[in-house]
C-alpha positions as CSV (number, residue, x, y, z in Angstrom):
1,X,24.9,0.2,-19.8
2,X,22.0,-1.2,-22.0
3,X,23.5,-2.6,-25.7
4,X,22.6,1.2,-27.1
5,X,24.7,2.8,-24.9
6,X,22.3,4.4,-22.3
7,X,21.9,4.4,-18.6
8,X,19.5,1.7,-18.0
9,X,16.2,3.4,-16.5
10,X,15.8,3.1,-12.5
11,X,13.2,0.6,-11.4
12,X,10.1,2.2,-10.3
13,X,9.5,-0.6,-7.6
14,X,6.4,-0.9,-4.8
15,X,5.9,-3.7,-1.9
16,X,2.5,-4.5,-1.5
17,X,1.2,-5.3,2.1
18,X,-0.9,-8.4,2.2
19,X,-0.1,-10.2,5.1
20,X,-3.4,-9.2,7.7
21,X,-5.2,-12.1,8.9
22,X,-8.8,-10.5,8.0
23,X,-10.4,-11.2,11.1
24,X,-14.0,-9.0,10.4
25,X,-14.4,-11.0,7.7
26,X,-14.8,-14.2,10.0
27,X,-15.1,-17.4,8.2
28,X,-14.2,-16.2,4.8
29,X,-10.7,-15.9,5.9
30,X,-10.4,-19.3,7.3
31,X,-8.8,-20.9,4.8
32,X,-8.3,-17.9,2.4
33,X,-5.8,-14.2,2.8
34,X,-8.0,-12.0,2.3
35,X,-6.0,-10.3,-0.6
36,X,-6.6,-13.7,-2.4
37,X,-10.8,-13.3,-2.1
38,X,-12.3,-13.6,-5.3
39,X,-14.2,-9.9,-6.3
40,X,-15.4,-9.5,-10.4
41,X,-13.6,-12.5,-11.7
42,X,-9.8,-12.4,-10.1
43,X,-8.8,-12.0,-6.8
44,X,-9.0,-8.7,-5.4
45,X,-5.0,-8.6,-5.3
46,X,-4.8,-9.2,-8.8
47,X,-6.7,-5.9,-9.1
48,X,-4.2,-4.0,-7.1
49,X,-1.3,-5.0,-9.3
50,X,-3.2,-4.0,-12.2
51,X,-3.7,-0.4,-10.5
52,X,0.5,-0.5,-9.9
53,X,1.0,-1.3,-13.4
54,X,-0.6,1.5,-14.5
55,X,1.2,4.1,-12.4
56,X,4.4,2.6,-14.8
57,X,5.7,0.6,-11.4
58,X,7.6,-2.3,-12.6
59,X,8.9,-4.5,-9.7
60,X,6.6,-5.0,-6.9
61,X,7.3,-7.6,-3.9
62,X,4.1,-8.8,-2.0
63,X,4.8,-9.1,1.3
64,X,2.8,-12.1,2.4
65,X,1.9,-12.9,6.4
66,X,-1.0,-15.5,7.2
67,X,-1.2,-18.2,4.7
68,X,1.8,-16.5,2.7
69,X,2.5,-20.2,0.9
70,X,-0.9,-19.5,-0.6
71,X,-0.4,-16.5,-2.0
72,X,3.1,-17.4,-3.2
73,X,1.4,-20.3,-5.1
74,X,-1.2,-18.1,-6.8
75,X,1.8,-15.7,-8.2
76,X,4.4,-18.3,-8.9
77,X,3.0,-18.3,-12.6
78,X,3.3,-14.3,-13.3
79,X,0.2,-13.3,-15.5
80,X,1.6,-9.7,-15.3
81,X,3.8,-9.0,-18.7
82,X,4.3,-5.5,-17.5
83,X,5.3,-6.9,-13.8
84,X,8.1,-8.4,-12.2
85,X,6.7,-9.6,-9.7
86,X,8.0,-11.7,-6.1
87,X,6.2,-13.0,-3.3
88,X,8.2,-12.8,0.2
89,X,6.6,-15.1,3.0
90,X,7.1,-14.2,6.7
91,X,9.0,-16.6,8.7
92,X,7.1,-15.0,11.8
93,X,4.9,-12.0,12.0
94,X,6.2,-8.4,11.3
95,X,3.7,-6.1,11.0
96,X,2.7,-3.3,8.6
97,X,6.3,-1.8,9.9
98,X,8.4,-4.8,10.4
99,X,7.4,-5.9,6.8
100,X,8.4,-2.4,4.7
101,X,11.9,-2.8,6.9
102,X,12.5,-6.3,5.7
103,X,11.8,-6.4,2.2
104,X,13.9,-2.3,2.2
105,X,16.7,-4.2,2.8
106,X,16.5,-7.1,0.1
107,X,15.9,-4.6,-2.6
108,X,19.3,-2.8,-4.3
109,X,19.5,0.7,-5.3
110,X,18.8,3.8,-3.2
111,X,15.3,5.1,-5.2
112,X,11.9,5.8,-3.4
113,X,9.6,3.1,-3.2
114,X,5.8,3.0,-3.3
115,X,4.3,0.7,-0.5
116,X,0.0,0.1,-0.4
117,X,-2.0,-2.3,0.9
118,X,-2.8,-5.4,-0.9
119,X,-6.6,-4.8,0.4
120,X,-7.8,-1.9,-0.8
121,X,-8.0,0.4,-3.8
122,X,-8.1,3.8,-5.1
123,X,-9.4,5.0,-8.2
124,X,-6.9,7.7,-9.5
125,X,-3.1,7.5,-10.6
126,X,-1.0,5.9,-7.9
127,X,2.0,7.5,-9.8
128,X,0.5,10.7,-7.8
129,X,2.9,10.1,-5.1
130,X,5.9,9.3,-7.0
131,X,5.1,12.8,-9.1
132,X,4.8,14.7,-5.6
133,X,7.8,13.6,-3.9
134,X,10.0,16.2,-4.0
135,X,13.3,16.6,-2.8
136,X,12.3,18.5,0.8
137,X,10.3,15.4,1.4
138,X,11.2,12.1,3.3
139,X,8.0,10.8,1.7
140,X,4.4,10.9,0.3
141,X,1.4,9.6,1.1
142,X,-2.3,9.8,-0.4
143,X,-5.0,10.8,1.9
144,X,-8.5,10.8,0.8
145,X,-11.6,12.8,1.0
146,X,-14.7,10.2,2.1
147,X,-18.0,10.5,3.6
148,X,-18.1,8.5,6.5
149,X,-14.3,8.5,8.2
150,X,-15.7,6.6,11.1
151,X,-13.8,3.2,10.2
152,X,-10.7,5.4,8.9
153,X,-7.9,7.3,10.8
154,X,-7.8,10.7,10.1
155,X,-5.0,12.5,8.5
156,X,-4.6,16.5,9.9
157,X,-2.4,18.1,7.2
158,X,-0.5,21.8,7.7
159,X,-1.3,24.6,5.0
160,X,1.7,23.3,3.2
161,X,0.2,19.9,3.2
162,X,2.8,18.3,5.3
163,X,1.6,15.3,8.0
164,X,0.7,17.0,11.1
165,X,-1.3,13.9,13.1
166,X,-3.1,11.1,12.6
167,X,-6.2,11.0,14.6
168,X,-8.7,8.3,15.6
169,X,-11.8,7.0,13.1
170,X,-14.8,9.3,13.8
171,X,-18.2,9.8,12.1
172,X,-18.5,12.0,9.7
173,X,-16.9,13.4,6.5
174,X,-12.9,13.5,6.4
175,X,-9.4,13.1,5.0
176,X,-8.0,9.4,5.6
177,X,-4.9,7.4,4.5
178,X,-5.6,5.8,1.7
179,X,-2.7,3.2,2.5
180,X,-0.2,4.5,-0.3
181,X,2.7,5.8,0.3
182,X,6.0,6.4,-1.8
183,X,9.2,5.9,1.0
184,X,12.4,7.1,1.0
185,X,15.1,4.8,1.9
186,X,16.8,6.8,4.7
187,X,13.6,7.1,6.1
188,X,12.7,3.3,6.1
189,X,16.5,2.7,7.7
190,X,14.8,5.2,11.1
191,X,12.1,2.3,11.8
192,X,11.9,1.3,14.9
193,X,13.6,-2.2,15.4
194,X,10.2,-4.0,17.4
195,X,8.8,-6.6,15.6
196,X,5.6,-7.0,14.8
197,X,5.8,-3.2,14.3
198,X,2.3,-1.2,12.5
199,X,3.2,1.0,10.3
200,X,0.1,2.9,10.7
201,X,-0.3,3.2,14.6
202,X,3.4,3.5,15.1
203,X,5.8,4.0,12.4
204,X,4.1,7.2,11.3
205,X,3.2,8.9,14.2
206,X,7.0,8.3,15.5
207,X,8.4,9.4,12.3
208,X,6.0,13.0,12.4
209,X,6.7,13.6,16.3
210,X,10.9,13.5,15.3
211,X,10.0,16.2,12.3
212,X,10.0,13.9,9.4
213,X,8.4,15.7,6.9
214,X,5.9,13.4,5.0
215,X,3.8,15.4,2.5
216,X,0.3,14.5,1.7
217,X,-1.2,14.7,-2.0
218,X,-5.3,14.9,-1.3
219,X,-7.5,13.4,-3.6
220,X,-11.2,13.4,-4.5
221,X,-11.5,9.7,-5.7
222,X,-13.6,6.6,-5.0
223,X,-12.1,4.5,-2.3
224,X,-12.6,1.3,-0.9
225,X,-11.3,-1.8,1.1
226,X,-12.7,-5.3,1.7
227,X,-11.9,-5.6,5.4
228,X,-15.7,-5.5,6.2
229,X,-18.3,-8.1,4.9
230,X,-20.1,-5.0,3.5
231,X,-17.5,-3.6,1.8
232,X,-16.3,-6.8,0.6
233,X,-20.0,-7.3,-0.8
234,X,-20.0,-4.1,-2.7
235,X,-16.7,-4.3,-4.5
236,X,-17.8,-6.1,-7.0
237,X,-20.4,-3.2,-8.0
238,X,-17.0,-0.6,-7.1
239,X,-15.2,-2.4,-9.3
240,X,-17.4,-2.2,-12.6
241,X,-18.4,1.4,-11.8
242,X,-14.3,2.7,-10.9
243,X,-11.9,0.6,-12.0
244,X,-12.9,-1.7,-14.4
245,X,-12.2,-0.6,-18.5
């Protein structure tokens, strides 16, 4: 109980995913994670955790992979009053998959948790999928309309908007995973126990063949990610146009 007597509130926690090695981006990544690439004056995670603080998310843990130490040290001085903020370095490679698993574990409580990618962003409210997870879903995820899906899996959605499939990038206009999801715990606890494990090419597809029932929230919202020298060129242009107040 807090000193006025009330339930304290429950955490509204997310893990972001930042531990690729960023291997399109050739020798930018070298000596750099990607996450940690400077775009508009901070790193480009930096903008992330600005987007989680203002869907009202409090706790996030970064899971870091390649040159994890780095990105601990960057964060070890939290500039982010709103945040409390960890950094968890892999001892050896996990995965998309293997990463949500481990840090699930570490973190107490039994409450949905919102998991996104530490390299891309989206330009709307991720408190979205908190708002949409109701209690007929295992989880949410946001999947978002683009132009050209040919560098994006494609996300097939029944009239009720539940997961149906995730297909391969093709050309063209389409609905792809944005990369943020909102997890329930006994859902997480069903992963499979390989490690490394993707979360994208085979967490979710497992999870839709044996009926979970994920429910996608579609949005019409700028989108991008930095995994491409293009892309990582034009961000700082995204950036001022979407995101930056």
């Amino acid at each position: 109980m807090t000193r006025a007597g009330r339930s304290r509130p429950t955490p509204r926690r997310a893990v972001v995913l930042a531990g690729g090695r960023g291997v399109r981006l050739g020798s930018l990544t070298n000596d750099t994670p990607k996450p940690l690439l400077e775009v508009a004056g901070r790193c480009f995670l930096e903008w992330v955790l600005l987007a989680l603080q203002e869907a009202r998310v409090n706790e996030v843990v970064i899971a870091a992979g390649y040159r994890g130490n780095q990105i601990a040290a960057r964060f070890r001085s939290n500039t982010f009053a709103e945040l409390s903020l960890t950094v968890h370095v892999e001892s050896s490679p996990l995965g998309t998959g293997g990463a949500i698993a481990e840090i699930f574990r570490t973190l107490p409580g039994d409450e949905p948790i919102l998991v996104t990618n530490g390299d891309s962003a989206l330009a709307t409210d991720l408190s979205i999928a908190f708002d949409r997870l109701t209690s007929s879903l295992d989880a949410t995820m946001i999947g978002v309309r683009v132009d050209d899906a040919s560098r994006y899996g494609r996300v097939q959605i029944a009239v009720n908007y539940l997961l149906t499939r995730l297909d391969e990038p093709a050309a063209g206009e389409g609905l792809i995973n944005a990369g943020v999801y909102v997890l329930r715990r006994a859902l997480v606890a069903e992963f499979p126990l390989s490690r490394p494990l993707s979360f994208e090419r085979e967490v979710l597809p497992s999870l839709v063949a044996a009926g979970a029932k994920i429910g996608v929230v579609t949005v019409d919202a700028p989108f991008i990610d930095i995994g491409m020298p293009e892309s990582l060129e034009s961000a700082p242009r995204w950036l001022s146009e979407h995101f930056i107040r």
